[in-house]
C-alpha positions in Angstrom: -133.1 124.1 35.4 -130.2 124.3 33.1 -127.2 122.4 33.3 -124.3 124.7 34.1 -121.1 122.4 33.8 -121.6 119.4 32.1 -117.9 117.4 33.0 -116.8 113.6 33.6 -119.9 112.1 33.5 -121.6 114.6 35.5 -124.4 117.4 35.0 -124.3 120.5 37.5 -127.3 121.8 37.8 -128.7 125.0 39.4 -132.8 124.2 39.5 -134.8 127.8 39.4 -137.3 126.7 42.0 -134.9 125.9 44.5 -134.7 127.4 48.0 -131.7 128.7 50.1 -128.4 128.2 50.7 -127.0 128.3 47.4 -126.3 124.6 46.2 -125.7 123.1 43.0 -126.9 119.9 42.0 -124.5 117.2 40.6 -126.2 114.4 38.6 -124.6 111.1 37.3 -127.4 109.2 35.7 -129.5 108.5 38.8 -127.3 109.6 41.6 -127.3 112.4 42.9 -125.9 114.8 45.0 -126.6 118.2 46.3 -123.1 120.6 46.9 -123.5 123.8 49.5 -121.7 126.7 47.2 -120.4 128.0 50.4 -118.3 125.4 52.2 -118.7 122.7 49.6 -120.5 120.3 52.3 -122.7 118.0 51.5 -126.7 118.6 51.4 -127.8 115.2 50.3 -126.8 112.7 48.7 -129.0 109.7 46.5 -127.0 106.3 45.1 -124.0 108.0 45.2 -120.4 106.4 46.1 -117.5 108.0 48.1 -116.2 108.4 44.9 -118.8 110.0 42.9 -119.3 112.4 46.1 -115.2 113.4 45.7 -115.6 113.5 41.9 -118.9 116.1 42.3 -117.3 118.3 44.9 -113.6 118.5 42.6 -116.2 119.7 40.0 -117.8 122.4 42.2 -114.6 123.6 43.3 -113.0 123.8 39.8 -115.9 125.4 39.0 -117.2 127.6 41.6 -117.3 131.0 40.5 -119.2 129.7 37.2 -121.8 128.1 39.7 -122.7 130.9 42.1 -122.6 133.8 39.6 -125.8 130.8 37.9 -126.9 130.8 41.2 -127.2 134.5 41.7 -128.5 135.2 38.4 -131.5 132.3 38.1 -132.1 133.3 41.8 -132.4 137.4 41.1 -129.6 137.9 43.7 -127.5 140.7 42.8 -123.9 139.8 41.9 
């Protein structure tokens, strides 16, 4: 499960044995939250504040083309 962005305190992760729909996993220390790829809604969330949940998804936005072409490739979906 490599760490795709690593920015503001915050590790985006796209896990390899992961399921459907395409989400990215934002980790600050022990919170966590899961980001759909697709809308940007939430999947789950885990000791996170409003805040870190508005931090995770300005990350996946800034960085979403970076995040689904990981997606797509750990996943063996064609780009």
């Amino acid at each position: 499960m490599p760490t795709v962005i690593q920015q503001a305190e915050f590790r985006d992760m796209v896990h390899s044995s992961d399921h459907p729909p395409a989400h990215v996993h934002c980790y600050r220390g022990k919170k966590l939250i899961k980001v759909k790829l697709a809308d940007f809604a939430i999947l789950y969330r885990e000791h996170a504040s409003d805040r870190d949940v508005k931090t995770a998804v300005t990350i996946v936005r800034e960085h979403h083309d970076r995040l689904l072409k990981a997606w797509r490739v750990i996943h063996g979906e064609e780009i």
